[in-house]
Every structure is written in structure tokens, then in C-alpha cells.
N, C-alpha and C positions, 0 to 999 in steps of 0.2 A: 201035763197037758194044761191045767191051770197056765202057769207060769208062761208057757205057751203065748195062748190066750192073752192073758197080760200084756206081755210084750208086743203079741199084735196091734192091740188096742192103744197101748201106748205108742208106736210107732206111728198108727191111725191119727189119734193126736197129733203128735205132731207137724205129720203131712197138714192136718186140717187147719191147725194154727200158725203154719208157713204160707199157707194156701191165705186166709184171711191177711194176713199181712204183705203179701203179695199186691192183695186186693187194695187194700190201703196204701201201697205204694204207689201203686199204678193212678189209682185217683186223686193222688197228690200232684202226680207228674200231668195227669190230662188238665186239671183245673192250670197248673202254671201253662202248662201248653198253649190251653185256649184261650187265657189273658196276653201272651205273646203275641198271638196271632193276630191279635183286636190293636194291639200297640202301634206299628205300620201306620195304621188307617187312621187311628187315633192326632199321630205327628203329621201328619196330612191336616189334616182339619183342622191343628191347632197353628198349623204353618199358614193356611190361608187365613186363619182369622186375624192373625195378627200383620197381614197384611193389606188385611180390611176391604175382604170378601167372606160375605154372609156363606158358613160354615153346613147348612142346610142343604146345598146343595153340592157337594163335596162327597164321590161316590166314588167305589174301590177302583174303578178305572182309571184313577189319576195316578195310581202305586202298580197296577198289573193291568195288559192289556188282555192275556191270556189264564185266568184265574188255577186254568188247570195245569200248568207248565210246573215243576218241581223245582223251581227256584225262585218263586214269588217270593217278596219280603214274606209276606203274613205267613208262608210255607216254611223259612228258613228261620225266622222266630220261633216258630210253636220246635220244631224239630230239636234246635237248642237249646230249649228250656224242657223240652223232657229230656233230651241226652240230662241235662243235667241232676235230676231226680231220677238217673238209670232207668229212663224208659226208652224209646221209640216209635215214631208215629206210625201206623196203620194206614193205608190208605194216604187218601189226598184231606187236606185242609177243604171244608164246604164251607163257602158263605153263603149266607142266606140274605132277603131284605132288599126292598126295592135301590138300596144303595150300597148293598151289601156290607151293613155295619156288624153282621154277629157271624160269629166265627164255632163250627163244630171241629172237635178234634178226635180222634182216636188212640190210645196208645195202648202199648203192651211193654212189660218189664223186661230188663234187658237180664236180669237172676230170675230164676226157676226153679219147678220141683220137678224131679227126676222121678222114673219110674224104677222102683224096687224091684229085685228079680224077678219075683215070682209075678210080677205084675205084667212082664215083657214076653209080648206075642213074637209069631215067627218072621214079620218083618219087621220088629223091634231088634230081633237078636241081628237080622244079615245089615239094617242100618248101624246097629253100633259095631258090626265087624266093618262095614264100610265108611265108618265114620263119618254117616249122615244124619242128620235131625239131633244134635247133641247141644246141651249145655253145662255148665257148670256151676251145682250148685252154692247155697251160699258157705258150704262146709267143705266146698274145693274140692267135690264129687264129681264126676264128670259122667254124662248118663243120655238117656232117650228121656225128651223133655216130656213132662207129664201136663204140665201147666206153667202156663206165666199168669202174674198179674195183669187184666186186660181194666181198662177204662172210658170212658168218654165223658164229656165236657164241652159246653157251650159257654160263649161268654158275650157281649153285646158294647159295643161302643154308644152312651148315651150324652146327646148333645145340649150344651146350655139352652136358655132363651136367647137371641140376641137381635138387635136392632140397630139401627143406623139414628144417629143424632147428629143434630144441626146447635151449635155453639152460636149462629147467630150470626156470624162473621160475613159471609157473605149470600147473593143468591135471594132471589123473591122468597115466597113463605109458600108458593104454591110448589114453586120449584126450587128449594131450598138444598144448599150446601154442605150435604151431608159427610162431616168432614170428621166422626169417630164412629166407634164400631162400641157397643155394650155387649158383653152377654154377663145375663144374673146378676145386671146392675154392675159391674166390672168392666172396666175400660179395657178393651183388647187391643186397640187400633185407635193413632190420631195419626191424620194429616200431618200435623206438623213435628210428631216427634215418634214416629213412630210406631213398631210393637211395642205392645209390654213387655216386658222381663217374663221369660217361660217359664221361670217356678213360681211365678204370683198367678199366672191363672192355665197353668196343666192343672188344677185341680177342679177345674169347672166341664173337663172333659175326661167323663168319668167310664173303667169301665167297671163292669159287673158280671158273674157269673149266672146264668138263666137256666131255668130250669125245660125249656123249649128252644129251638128253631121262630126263626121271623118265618111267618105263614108266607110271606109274598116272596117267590123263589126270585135269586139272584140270575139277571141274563143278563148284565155290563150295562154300559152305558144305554137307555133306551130311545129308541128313534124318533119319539115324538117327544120326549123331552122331561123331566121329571113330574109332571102335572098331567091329570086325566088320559094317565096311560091304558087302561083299560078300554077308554073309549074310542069311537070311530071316527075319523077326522071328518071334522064337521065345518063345510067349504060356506064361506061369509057371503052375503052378501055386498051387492057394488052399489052403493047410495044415488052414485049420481051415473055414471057412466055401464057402456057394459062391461061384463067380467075380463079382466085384463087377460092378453094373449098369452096360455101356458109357454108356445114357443120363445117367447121374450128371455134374455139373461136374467138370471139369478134376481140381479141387485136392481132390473129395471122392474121387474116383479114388483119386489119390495116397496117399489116408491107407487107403483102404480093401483097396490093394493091401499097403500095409506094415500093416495088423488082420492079415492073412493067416498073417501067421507070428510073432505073439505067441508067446511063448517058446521061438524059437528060438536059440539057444547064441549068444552073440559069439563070432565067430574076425575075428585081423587079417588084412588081406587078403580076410576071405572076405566071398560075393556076387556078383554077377554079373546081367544082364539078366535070363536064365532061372529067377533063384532064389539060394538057400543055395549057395557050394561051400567044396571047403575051403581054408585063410586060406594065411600063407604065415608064415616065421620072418624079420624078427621084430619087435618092435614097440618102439620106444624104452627099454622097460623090460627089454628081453629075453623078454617072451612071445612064446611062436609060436602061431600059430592053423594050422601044418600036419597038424595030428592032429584036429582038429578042422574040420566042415562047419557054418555057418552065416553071418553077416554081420558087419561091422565095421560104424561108422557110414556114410559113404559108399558101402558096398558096399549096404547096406539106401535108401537114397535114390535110387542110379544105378538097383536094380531096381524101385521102386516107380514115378519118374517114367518108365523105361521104356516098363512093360506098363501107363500109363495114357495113353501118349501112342500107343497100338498099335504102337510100335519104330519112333516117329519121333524120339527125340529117346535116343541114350545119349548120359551123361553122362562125363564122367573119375573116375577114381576116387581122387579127390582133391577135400578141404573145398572150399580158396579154389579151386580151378578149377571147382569145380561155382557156386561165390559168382559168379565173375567169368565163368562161361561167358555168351558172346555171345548166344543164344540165349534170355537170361532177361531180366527185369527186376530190379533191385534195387531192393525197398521199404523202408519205415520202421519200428521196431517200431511203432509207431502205426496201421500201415495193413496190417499182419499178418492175412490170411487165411485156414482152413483150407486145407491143400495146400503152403502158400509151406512152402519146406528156409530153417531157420533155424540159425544160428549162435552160441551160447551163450559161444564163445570161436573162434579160428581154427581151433584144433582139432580139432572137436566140430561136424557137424552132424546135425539132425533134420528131422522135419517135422511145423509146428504143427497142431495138431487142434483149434483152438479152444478157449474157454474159459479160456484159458492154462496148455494142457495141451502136450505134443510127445513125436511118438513116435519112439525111440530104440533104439538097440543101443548100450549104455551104456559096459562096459566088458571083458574078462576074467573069466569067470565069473559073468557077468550073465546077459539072456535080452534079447530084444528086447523093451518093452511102452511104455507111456505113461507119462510121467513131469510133474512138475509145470514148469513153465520161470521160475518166479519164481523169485528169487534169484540164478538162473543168468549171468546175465549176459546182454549180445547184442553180439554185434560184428559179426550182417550179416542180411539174408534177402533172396532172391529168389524170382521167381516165373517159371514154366512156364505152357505152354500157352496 
């Protein structure tokens, strides 16, 4: 009986220390999992930076339209890299995060513990005459699965700092020629020559495993635009005229909400959805627009396409990310339509009013009004709506 005994317990053992190493498989296979799954998202963002569009606003919607479809990049990632450490993924891949940068995973081991005879109930025994629910263990036993290794893992795509610099080259100081891209002090993007080289700065776009979920549930691309999504769209006032006719086209909107506030002051930084606020210090040249309330260029474009899109679409408030936001089309000067935000230099944008006119928030002691666009230059335009 002793001996019995023994053997039981020893056998116990073992189950227990297959079972823990199971568990340590499995956890090895979720962590590679869900660093696979963040990688996707990761090459996205380090593609746009190097193409010198601020990497901030760069959300899972640019790699999957449909997050739940079972052949997402970040889905076929994480599933290869646990096949690889003999797991399997459970479930679907979740993102989470208003941009959906972190990624959960689920797996279970693809080896198992098997149940021992006497452990096997009356639909254990008629499954393994039917040769159902079966695995094989790692001693080439073939049995009614008792247990896999199961695990999970979160892991998070974390973004550098990055800003737009002006070299000097061309472009006022208020509305200055933003012709490289930084992040963490690293050149990502020039004008003139270029991305960087991808192994000089894929290390500035890091990921990490986390020990939570991003609080802010992932819902795709959002309809009012990466800023003050929470809040209620909040409809501008018209400075000078009354409220432009909703029935109007898109892009006559667009120009009619920016007539609204003909000469209003340029401040940097200022603007906002709701209107004029005031700027911030300070502007490549050293103006501040803190003392002063009105619009900078961008800040005059993000509120006109705003309250002509009823507070479905804010934009960043920033040139080339309003150039390269997802959400637009990018035309031709050719094909230039009243409403399209055009671009005169990287700098610098407006939006054309026809005739080859554009209206603007020009510079530092300017006012907002209509200016002529010939001569100007073009380095881009897109369209809304």
C-alpha cells in the first residue's frame, strides 16, 4: 500500500511539474505573441515618420479596417509567433487605446497533460473511443486532454517626442518651412534627403509588455477626429455674417466658416474647433501669440473644416498632418477646388476659395482675409468631406 501511495504521489508530481511548465510555456509564447501583434502598428508609424508626417496621429486604421476579421496583420503576427513557441491563439487579438497602440493576446499550448485512467469519466472513455478531445503528450502518449498551458499578455506601442524644424531655408518665421521631422532629438525626416536609415531610429519606437489594457476602448478611426472626443460638438460662432447655410457643399462650407472671421488677429497656436483662442509662446521666430486670441494658420483650417463637417472631422493642428490626415484625399493643383486646405509651402496652410484666391491667417500682425495664391508656391492640398 505504502509503495502504492508513493507511486501515486510521485506520478502527482509529475503531472504538477508538467502542468507548471506547461504554464511557462504558454507565457513565453503570449508575451512573444503580443510584442508581434504591436510590431504591424509599430512599422506603420515608423513608415510615416520617415516620411515626415508626425507619427501621433497614426491609428490601427491605417493596417486594418476591420480589427475583428482573422487575417489582420497584428492577428497573423501574434498567431505566428505563438505557433512558434508551440502555442495557439485563443480568441481574437483585442486592441485597446484611443489609437489602438496595445495589443492583448491569449494562447494555450499546442503539448498537453493527459488524463490518467483512473482519472477518465464516462464521456472521457466514449471521446477517446471516438477519438475526440485528444492530444499528445510530450512522451508521445495520446490521451483525453487534462490541461494545456494557457496564458495572456499585453504589450503597448510607445511613441517618441517628435516635432517639425525649420532649417532656416525658406518661409516667414511665423509661417515657416518646416522642412525636417525630430523625434527624441533624431532626425527622422528631411525634405531634402529623405528618411533616415530604419535601423538608426526603429529604436525610438519602442514596444513594451504591460501589465494592463489602455482604459480608453478601441472603436477605429473616430469621427470627430483624434481631439476632444469625448466632447459634444460645439457649433462656432459667425463674427461677422450669419451662420453659413448647412445646405451649402462641403468645401463652400469650409470657406464660408473661415469669411466668418475676416480680420481676426493671428496668434501662434491660436484656434481651436469652437473659434479664436488665445496662441501659445512661441513661434520659431520667437513670437508668442499668448497675449493674444485669434488663429494661426492650422488653427483657422482645423476650426473651419470642423463646424463644416457638424464636429465630425477635427483635424491636428499641424500643416502636414492635416496634408496627410487619413481622413482626406490628396489632389492636384490642377484639380483644386473651393474648400480643398492648400499648401503653399509645408509650412503654410489655407483654404482655396477659388479663382486662385486662399484664405489665410497669414502671419504675426496680420488679420485673417483672402490672399492671392499665385506665386505662392504649392507643396500639397487635400480635400474633406
Amino acid at each position: 500500500m505504502a509503495m502504492v501511495c508513493a507511486f501515486g504521489l510521485t506520478l502527482m508530481a509529475i503531472q504538477v511539474a508538467r502542468a507548471n511548465d506547461l504554464r511557462s510555456q504558454g507565457q513565453t509564447a503570449a508575451d512573444a505573441a503580443a510584442i508581434a501583434a504591436v510590431t504591424p502598428m509599430r512599422d506603420a508609424v515608423l513608415n510615416a515618420a520617415r516620411s515626415g508626417q508626425l507619427p501621433s496621429g497614426i491609428g490601427l486604421w491605417t493596417i486594418a479596417d476591420n480589427v475583428d476579421a482573422d487575417n489582420t496583420p497584428f492577428t497573423e503576427a501574434a498567431r505566428k509567433y505563438a505557433g512558434r513557441n508551440a502555442a495557439e491563439l485563443v480568441g481574437k487579438v483585442k486592441p485597446s487605446g484611443m489609437l489602438g497602440h496595445t495589443m492583448k493576446v491569449s494562447v494555450q499550448t499546442k503539448d498537453c497533460v493527459i488524463k490518467e485512467e483512473d482519472e477518465l469519466t464516462a464521456k472521457d472513455r466514449e471521446d477517446l473511443r471516438n477519438r475526440r478531445n485528444l492530444c499528445t503528450d510530450n512522451r508521445g502518449r495520446t490521451g483525453i486532454v487534462k490541461g494545456r498551458g494557457t496564458a495572456e499578455a499585453i504589450a503597448e506601442l510607445r511613441l517618441p517626442e517628435c516635432e517639425y524644424r525649420n532649417t532656416g531655408g525658406r518661409g516667414s518665421e511665423e509661417a515657416p518651412f518646416f522642412d525636417e521631422l525630430w523625434c527624441d532629438n533624431v532626425r527622422v525626416w528631411s525634405a531634402t534627403q529623405g528618411g533616415a536609415p530604419r535601423d538608426r531610429v526603429v529604436r525610438l519606437f519602442k514596444i513594451r509588455l504591460v501589465g494592463k489594457e489602455d482604459p480608453v476602448k478601441y472603436t477605429g478611426m473616430p469621427e470627430n477626429g483624434l481631439y476632444d472626443m469625448s466632447g459634444p460638438y460645439v457649433k462656432g460662432e459667425c463674427a461677422k455674417d450669419k451662420q453659413p447655410d448647412p445646405s451649402m457643399p462641403f468645401g463652400h462650407r469650409v470657406i464660408a466658416w473661415a469669411r466668418c472671421w475676416f480680420g481676426t488677429p493671428y496668434s501662434w497656436g491660436g484656434g481651436g474647433p469652437s473659434g479664436p483662442t488665445r496662441g501659445i509662446c512661441c513661434s520659431p521666430g520667437g513670437y508668442s501669440g499668448a497675449n493674444t486670441v485669434g488663429f494661426d494658420c492650422s488653427g483657422l483650417t482645423l476650426y473651419a473644416v470642423y463646424q463644416a463637417s457638424g464636429g465630425r472631422i477635427t483635424l491636428p493642428h499641424y500643416t502636414l498632418s492635416q496634408l496627410n490626415d487619413p481622413r482626406g484625399r490628396r489632389v492636384s493643383q490642377s484639380e483644386l477646388q473651393p474648400g480643398d486646405l492648400v499648401l503653399p509651402n509645408p509650412g503654410h496652410i489655407g483654404i482655396y476659395a477659388g479663382g486662385g484666391k486662399f484664405i489665410e491667417a497669414p502671419r504675426t500682425g496680420d488679420v485673417v482675409k483672402e490672399s492671392t495664391l499665385a506665386g505662392r508656391g504649392f507643396y500639397g492640398a487635400v480635400r474633406f468631406g
